[in-house]
N, C-alpha and C positions, 0 to 999 in steps of 0.2 A: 504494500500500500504506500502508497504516497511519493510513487518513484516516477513521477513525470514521466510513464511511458507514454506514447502516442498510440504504437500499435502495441499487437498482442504479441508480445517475443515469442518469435518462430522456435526457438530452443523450447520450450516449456511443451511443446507439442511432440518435441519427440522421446522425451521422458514418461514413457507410459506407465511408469508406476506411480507417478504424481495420484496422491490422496483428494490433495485440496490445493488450489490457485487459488491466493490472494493478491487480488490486484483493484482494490479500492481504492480510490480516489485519485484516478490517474487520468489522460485524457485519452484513454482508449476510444475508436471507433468503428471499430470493425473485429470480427473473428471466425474462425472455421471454423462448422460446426461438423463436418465433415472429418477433420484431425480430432477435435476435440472427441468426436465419436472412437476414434483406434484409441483415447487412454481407457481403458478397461476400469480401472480401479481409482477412478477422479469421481470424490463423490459429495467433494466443494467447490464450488466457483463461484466465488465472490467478487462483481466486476459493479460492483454500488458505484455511484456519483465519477462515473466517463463520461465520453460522449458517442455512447453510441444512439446512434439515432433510428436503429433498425434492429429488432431482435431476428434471429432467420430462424423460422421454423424447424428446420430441422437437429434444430438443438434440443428439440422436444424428443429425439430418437436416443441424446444418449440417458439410456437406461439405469446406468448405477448414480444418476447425480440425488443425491437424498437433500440438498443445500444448493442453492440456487439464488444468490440477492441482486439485486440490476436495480432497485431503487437509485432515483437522484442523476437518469438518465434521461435525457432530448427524446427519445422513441417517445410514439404516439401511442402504441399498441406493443404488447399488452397494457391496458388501463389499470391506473394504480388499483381500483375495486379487486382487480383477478390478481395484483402483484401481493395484497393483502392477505391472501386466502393461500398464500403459500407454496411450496416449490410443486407440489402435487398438482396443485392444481393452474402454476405457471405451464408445466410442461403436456401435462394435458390440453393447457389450449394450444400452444405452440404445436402439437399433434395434429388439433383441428384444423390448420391452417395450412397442411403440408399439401394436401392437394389443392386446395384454392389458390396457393400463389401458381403450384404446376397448370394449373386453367385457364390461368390469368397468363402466363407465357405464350401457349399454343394459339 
């Protein structure tokens, strides 16, 4: 936290036994959720007050995350009501959205 990264250190993606990322209050604005999916055993991520402006759905697929905070971030959506109700049911909606954004491409 508080390391003035801009982006999400590409190193941190290939350490797949990473537990928990703390990277609060930085000016992140972007992440693969696609890497973020190959850490198996990452089951924190804490990316509170960056700037990302876009959560991508398919962060909703990785499965072991039990901790999930993105409060204090520019995104419009997920709405803080759904950020309130917790990582359960952050990644559930992120789920619901994976084929709407695919819809919205084609």
């Amino acid at each position: 936290a508080f390391n003035r990264f801009k982006i999400f250190p590409n190193v941190l993606y290939r350490i797949l036994t990473l537990e928990a990322i703390l990277l609060g209050s930085n000016q992140i604005g972007s992440l693969d959720p696609q890497q973020l999916k190959k850490m198996e055993k990452l089951s924190t991520l804490d990316l509170q007050n960056n700037d990302l402006l876009q959560i991508p759905p398919e962060l909703g697929n990785c499965d072991n995350l039990r901790v999930l905070l993105l409060e204090g971030n520019p995104f419009r959506t997920p709405r803080a009501a759904i950020l309130a109700k917790g990582t359960a049911a952050v990644l559930e909606y992120l789920r619901s959205r994976i084929s709407t954004v695919a819809a919205d491409v084609n």
